[in-house]
C-alpha positions as CSV (number, residue, x, y, z in Angstrom):
1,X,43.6,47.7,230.0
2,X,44.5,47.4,226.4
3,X,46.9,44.7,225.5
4,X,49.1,45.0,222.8
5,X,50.4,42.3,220.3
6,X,53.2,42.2,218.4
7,X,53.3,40.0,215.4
8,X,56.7,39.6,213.6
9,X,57.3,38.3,209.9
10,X,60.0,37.2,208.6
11,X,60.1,36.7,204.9
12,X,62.6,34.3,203.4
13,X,64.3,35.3,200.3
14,X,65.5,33.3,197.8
15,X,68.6,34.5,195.5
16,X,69.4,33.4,192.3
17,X,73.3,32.7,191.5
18,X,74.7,35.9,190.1
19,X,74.6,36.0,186.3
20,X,77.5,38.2,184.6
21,X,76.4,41.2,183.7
22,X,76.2,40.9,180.1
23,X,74.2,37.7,180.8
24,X,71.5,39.7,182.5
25,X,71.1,42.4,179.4
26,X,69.9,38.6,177.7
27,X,66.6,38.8,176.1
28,X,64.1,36.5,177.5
29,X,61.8,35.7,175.0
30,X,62.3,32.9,172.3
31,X,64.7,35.2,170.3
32,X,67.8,33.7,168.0
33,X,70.6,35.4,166.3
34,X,72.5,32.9,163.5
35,X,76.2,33.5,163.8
36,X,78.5,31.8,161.4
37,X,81.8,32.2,161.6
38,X,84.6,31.0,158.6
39,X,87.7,29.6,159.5
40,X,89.2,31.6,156.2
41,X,88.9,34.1,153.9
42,X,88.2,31.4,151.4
43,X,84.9,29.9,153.2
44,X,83.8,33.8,154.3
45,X,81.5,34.1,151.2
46,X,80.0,30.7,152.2
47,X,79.6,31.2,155.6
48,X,77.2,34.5,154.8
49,X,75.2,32.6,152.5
50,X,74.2,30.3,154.6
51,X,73.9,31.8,158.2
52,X,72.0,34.7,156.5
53,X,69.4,31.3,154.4
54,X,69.0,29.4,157.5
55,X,68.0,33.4,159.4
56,X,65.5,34.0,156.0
57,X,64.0,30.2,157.2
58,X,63.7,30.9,161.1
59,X,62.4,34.2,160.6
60,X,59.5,32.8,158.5
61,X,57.8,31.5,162.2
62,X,55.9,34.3,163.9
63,X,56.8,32.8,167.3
64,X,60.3,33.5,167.0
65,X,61.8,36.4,166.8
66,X,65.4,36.5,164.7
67,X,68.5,38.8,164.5
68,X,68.5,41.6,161.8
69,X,71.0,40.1,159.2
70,X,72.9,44.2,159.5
71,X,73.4,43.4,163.1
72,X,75.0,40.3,162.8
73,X,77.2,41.0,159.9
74,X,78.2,44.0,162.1
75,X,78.9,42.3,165.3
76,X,82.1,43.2,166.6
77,X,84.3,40.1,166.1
78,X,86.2,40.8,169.3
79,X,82.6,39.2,171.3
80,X,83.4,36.1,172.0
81,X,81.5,34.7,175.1
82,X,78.0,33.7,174.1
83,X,76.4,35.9,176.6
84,X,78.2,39.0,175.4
85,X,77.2,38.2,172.1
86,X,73.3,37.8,172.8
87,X,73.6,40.8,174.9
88,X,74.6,42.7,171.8
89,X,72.4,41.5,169.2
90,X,69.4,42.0,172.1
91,X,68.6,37.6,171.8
92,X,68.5,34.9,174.4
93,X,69.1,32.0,171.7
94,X,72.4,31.6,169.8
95,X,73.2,29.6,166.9
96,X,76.2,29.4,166.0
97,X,78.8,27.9,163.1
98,X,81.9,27.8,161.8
99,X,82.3,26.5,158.5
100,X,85.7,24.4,157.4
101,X,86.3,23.4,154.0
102,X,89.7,21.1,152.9
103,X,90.3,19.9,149.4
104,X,87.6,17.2,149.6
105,X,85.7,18.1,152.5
106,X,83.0,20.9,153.5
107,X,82.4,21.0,157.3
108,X,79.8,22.7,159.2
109,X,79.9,22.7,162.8
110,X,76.8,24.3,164.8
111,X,75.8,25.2,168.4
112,X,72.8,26.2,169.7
113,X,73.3,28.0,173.0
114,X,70.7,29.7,175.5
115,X,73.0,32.6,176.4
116,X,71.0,33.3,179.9
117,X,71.8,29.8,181.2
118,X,74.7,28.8,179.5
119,X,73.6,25.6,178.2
120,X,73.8,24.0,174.8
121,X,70.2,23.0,173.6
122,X,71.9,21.2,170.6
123,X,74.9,20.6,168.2
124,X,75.6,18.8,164.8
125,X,78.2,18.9,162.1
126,X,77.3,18.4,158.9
127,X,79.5,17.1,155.8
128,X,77.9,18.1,152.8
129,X,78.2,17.5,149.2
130,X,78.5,20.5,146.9
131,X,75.1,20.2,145.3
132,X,73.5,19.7,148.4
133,X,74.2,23.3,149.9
134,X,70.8,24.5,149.0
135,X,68.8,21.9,151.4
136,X,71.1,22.5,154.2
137,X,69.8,25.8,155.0
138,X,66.0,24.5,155.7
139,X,67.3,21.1,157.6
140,X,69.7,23.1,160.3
141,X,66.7,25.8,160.3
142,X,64.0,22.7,161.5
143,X,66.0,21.4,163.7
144,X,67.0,24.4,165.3
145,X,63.2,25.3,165.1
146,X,62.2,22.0,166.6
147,X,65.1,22.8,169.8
148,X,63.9,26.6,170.2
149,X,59.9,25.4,170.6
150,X,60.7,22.8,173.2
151,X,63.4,25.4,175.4
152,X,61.6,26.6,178.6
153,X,61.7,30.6,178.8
């Protein structure tokens, strides 16, 4: 007489919180678009310069991969939400700014976001003096570098 055996398994599965659907079209590799945004017409010309000279210095390390400067100046300006935005320009790292400029002051604010999770890596302002605007561009690009090498993918 042949005795049979039945074995169950039960697997346990694990689910992740639901992301929003833009956040899960995020890229997942270390990937950054620059996104500067001017608070007026005034500080738009500004604003391009330097978001497109701090791209030009990211996009000099082969182990990131950075934004097509078309892509970004085309970006709908209706995309808010960091995710959306990421989603869009196909990146998992944001950095973004917003430049302010008053009669005697210059003001950059930045952010660097990881649009999958939702979490700021970094931030900074910088105040500077008219004829330093050339440097700024490779200081915000190192320590953005320095942020994106240490971010777990």
């Amino acid at each position: 007489m042949l005795r049979a055996c039945l074995f169950a398994a039960f697997a346990v599965i694990v689910l992740p919180r639901a992301l929003p659907a833009c956040a899960q079209e995020v890229a997942r590799d270390r990937s950054v678009a620059v996104v500067f945004r001017a608070e007026d017409a005034a500080t738009d010309a500004e604003a391009e310069h330097l978001w497109r000279a701090v791209a030009e210095d990211l996009a000099k390390h082969p182990e990131l991969r950075v934004a097509d400067g078309a892509a970004v100046a085309g970006l709908a300006t209706n995309l808010t939400a960091p995710p959306a935005i990421a989603a869009a320009l196909g990146v998992r790292f944001l950095l973004l700014g917003r430049i302010e400029a008053g009669d005697d002051i210059f003001k950059i604010v930045l952010e660097l976001v990881d649009a999958l999770s939702g979490s700021r890596l970094w931030s900074g302002n910088f105040f500077p003096e008219e004829d330093e605007l050339d440097v700024v561009p490779d200081e915000i690009a190192g320590l953005v570098l320095d942020r994106l090498k240490g971010a777990t993918l």
